[in-house]
N, C-alpha and C positions, 0 to 999 in steps of 0.2 A: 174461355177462362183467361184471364186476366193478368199478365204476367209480372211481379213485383219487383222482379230485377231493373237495375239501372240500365240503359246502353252504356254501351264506351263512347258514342261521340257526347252523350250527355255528360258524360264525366269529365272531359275533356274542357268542356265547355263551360262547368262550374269551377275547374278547378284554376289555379291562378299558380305560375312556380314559384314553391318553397320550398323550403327543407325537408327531408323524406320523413314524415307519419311514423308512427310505432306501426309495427304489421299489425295485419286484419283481422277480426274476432267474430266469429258466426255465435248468432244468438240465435237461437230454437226454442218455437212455444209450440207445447204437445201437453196433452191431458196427463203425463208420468211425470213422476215427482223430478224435479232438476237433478241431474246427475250428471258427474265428470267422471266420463268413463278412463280419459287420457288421468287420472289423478289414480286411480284407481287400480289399472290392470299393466301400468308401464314402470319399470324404476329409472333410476338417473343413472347417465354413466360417471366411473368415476373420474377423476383427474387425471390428464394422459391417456386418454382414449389414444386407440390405434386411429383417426382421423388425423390426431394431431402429426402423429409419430407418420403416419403417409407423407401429412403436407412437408415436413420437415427434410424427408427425405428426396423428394419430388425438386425442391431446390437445386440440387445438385444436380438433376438427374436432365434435366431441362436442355436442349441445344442450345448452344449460342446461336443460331440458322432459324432458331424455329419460329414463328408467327404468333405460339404460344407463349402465354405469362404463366406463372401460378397466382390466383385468388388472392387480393390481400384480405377475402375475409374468411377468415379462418374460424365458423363459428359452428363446433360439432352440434348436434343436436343432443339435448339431454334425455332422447328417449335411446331405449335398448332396441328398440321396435326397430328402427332404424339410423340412421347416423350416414352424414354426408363424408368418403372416403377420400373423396380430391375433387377440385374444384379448378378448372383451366378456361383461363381469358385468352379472345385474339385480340389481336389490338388491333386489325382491323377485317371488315368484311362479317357478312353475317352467314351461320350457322345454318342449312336447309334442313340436312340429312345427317341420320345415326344408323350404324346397322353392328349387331353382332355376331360372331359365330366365331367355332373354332378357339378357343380363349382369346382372340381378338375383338378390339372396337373402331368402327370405321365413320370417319367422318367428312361431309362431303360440304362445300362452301362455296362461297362469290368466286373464290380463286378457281383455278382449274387443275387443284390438286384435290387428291382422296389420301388422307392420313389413317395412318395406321397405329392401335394404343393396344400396350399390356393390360391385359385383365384381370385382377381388378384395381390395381394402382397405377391405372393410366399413364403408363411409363412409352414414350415413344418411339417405335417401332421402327418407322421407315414414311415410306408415300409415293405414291405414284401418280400421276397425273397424264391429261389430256390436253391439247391447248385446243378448249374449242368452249371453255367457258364455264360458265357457274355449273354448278352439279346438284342437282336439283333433286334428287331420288339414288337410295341406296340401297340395294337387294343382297343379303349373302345368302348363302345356301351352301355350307360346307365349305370349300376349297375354293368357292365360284362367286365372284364379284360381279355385279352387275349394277353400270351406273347411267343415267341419264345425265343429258350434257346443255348447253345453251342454241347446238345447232339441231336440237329435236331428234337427235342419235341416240341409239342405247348400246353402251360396247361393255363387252364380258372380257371379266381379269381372268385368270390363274394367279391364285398366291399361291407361296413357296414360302415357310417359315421355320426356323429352325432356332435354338437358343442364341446363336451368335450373329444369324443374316436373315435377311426379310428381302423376299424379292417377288414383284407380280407384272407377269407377262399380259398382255393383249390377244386374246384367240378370239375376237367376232366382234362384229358392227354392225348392228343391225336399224333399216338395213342395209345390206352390204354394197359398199361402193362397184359400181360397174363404170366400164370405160365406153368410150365414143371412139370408134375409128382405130382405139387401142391406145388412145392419146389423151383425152380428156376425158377426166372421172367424171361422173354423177350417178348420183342415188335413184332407183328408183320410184315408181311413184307409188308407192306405199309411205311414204315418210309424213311421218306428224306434218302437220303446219303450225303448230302451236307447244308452248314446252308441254315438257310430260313430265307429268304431277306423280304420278306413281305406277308401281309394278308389284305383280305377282308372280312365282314362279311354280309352275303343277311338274314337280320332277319326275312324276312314275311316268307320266306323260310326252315330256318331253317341252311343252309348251310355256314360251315367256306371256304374258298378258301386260301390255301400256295401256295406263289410262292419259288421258291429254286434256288441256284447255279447249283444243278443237272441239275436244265434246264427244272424240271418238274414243274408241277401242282398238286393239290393233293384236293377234295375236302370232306369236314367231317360234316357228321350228326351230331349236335349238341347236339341233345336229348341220343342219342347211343352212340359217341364216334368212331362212324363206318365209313372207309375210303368209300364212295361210289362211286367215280370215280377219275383216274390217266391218264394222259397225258404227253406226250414231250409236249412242249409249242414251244422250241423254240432250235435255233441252241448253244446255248449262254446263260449265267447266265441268271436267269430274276430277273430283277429287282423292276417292281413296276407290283402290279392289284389292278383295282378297279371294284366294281360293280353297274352296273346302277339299281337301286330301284322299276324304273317305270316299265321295260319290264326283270329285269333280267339275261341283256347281262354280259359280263363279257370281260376285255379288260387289255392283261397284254401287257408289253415291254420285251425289252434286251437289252443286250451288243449286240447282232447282228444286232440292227439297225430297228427293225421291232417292229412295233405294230400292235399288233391280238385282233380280233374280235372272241367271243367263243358263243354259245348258247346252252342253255340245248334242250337235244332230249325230244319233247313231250311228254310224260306220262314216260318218263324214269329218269334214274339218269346221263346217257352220256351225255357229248358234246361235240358239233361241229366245226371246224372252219370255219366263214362264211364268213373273208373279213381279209386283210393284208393291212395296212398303211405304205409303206416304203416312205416316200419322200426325206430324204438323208440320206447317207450311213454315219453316226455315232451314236455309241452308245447311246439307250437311258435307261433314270435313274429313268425319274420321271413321273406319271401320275396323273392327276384329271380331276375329269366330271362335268361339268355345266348342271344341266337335269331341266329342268320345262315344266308347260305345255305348254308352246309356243316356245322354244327352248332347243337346246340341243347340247352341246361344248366341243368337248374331248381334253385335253391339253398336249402336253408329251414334256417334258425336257430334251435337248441333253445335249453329251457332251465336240462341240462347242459353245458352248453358247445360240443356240437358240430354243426357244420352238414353234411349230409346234402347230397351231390349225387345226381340223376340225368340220366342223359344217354338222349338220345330215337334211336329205330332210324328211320331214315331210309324204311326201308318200310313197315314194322305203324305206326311210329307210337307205339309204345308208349315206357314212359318206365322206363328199367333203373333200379337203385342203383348209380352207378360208385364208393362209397366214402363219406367223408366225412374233413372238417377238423378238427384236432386241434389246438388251443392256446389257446384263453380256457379261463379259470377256474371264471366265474360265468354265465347266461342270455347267450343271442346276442340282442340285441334289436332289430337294423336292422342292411340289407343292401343294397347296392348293387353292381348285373354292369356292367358297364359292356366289351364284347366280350370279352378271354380275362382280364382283370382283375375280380377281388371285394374289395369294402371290406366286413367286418363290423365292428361295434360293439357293446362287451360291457356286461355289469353289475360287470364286474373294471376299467373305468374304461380301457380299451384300444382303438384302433383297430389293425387288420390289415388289410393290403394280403396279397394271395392271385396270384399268376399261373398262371393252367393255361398246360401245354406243346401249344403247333400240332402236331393232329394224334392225340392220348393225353390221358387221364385223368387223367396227375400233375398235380396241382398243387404250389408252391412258396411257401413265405412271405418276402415279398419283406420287408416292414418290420413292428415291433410299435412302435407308437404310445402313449406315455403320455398320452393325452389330456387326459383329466380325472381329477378327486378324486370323482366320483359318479357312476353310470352313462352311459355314451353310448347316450342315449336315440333318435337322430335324428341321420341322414346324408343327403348331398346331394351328389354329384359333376356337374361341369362341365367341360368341357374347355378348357385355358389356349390364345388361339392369336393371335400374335402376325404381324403383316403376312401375314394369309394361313398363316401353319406352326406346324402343331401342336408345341407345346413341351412338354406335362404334363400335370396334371390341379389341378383347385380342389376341394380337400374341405372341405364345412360339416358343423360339427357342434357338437350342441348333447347336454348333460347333466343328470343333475335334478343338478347343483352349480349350478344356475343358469347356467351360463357358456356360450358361442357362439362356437365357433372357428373361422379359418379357415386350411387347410394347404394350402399349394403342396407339389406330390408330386413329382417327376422320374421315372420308369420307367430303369433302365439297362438297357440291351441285354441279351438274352437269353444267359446261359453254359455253354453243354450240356457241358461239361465237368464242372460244380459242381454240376449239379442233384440229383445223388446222396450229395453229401457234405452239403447245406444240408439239416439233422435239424430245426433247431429249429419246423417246423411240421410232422408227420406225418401223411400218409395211409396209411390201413388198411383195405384192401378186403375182408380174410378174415382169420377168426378166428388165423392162424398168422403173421401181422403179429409182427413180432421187436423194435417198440420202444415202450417205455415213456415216459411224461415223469412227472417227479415235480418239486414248487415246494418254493423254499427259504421263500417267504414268502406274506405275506398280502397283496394289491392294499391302495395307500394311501387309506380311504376319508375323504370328506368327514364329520368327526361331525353336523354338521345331515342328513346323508343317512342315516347310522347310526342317528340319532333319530328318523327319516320310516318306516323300515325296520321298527322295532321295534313304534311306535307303529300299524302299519297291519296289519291282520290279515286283509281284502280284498282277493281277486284282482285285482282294478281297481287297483293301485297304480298300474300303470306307463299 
């Protein structure tokens, strides 16, 4: 099957710099009568949204010390659905990592600091750093930081935060430095050779999980510091793992196209490979798990545009292909499940809110997000909750345009009525799928990212 999407280098290649395009407009032909559902089910906010009233505030609020700007573009969304809350530029160095927890937002960069923001007005906090280079991966889990670094290290914080002081200690390096003679450190030989792309943490466990460019796996007692099992994962960089909480599976991608299925050996510290996910041959970037007790939905992010689900049998255990999602342009590059809701984030500069239907495989595209001018590199969802009741969702997200945003999302009630007429995000489970998307335009990119793009010829860009 034949894929109508543009690449990026063909875009690149046609395009000539000028002045930045009006944003992008997806056009969908489907056998249902045209419908704008965005016309229909969202109202406008009024004048003086609380966006405006953050960034206003945000001014003031700002270090004179700090790397950060505020946004000069100041442009709320006129949906209710969601609405952009602050918007923070560096002025220099690019954006890798987002992580949140604890009412905090953590963000990790070229520099070799990890910055610390209020939730959800991005008001900042503190920061602590390492001198050992770019920070390439960001893990919280409660009180527990865990960042990857330039020399292939993974070292866990302790925060400490309080209304008035923000402070985060260093308890572990893994792994951990040992001496020679009692004189000269060095690491042992468990250490990456290659950066590490990402981590997962199984807390009941006790167990950290690195994925690497080497291509391996690497996993680390937590309480010791101690590397307890190492593997090839993969033919190819890996890119994302995540770990399932309930049963402990553990499930990374690649740039080779495959998603693996790993399991711990019974009363051991080994694992296994029990099952490989390839359903098409491109690159994958990004992974997230939908696990409850009545289902359970693993999601991975190409780098055609589209993201692949599979959903797990309840008996064998096995994990089907129930389909896949249809509507970025460019690479899926970060993905967040957060129960029957998914956030991906593209290289076409777009955030997607996705809702699967209680009970069935549809999914529905609830909002398309202009986010940024250069890829959305890095997501992070939170849940908004106010005296006790859940009101929304807080999405961080960061770009190689340099920039860190934050959106309040609202969910509207589910409309089983409209679920069949809302086209503009399609799912396609078998080849005799009846609808096509075709784009009028090109995503507006950042030209400093156009120039990053051209200029790098390494898979390791992103």
């Amino acid at each position: 099957m034949q894929n109508p999407k543009k690449s990026l280098s063909a875009f690149f290649a046609q395009e000539e710099p000028r002045s930045p395009p009006s944003p992008p407009h997806l056009t969908i032909k489907s056998f249902s009568p045209p419908h704008d559902h965005y016309q229909d089910n969202l109202l406008f906010s009024p004048p003086g949204s609380s966006a405006a009233y953050t960034a206003a505030n945000l001014y003031s609020r700002d270090p004179p010390d700090s790397p950060w700007a505020l946004s000069p573009h100041i442009t709320p969304s006129p949906s209710l659905l969601y609405h952009c809350i602050s918007a923070l530029y560096r002025q220099e160095g690019t954006i890798f990592s987002v992580a949140a927890a604890k009412g905090l937002v953590f963000t990790g960069s070229e520099s070799s600091r990890i910055r610390a923001w209020r939730q959800p007005d991005c008001t900042e906090r503190g920061y602590f750093q390492s001198n050992y280079g770019d920070v390439r991966a960001i893990l919280a889990h409660g009180n527990t930081i865990f960042s990857s670094h330039k020399d292939y290290k993974v070292r866990m914080w302790k925060i400490t935060s309080g209304p008035e002081n923000f402070q985060a200690k260093k308890v572990a390096v893994f792994p951990k430095t040992q001496q020679i003679f009692g004189i000269f450190p060095t690491s042992s030989g468990f250490k990456h050779k290659d950066s590490i792309s990402c981590m997962a943490y199984n807390h009941s466990e006790g167990l950290l999980y690195t994925g690497s460019w080497d291509r391996t796996v690497r996993v680390w007692r937590v309480s010791d510091n101690a590397c307890v099992d190492f593997f090839t994962a993969h033919e190819d960089q890996v890119n994302a793992i995540v770990v399932n909480r309930n049963d402990g599976s553990v499930f990374t991608c690649s740039s080779d196209g495959a998603v693996k299925i790993w399991r711990r050996v019974y009363g051991q510290s080994s694992h296994t490979l029990t099952m490989t996910l390839k359903f098409q041959y491109s690159p994958v970037n990004a992974l997230a798990l939908s696990s409850s007790s009545n289902a359970c939905f693993l999601y991975s992010g190409c780098s055609d545009g589209i993201i692949n689900f599979w959903e797990k049998e309840k008996i064998s255990g096995r994990f089907n292909h129930g389909g896949f999602l249809q509507g970025h342009r460019f690479s899926v590059l970060c993905l967040v499940a957060v129960d029957k809701l998914v956030f991906s984030g593209s290289e076409d500069t777009t955030i997607r809110v996705w809702r699967r239907e209680e009970g069935s495989c549809f999914h529905e595209c609830l909002a398309v997000i202009e986010a940024h001018r250069g890829p959305v590199k890095s997501l992070a969802v939170a849940l908004e909750i106010e005296k006790v009741v859940f009101v929304g969702f807080l999405v961080y997200s960061s770009g190689l345009d340099q920039a860190f945003k934050a959106w309040r999302i609202k969910i509207l009630p589910e409309d089983k009525s409209h679920h069949r007429l809302e086209t503009e995000c399609v799912e396609v489970k078998t080849k005799s799928a009846t609808a096509t998307a075709e784009y009028e335009m090109s995503p507006v990119l950042s030209p400093s990212w156009v120039e990053k793009k051209r200029q790098s010829n390494g898979s390791h860009f992103f």
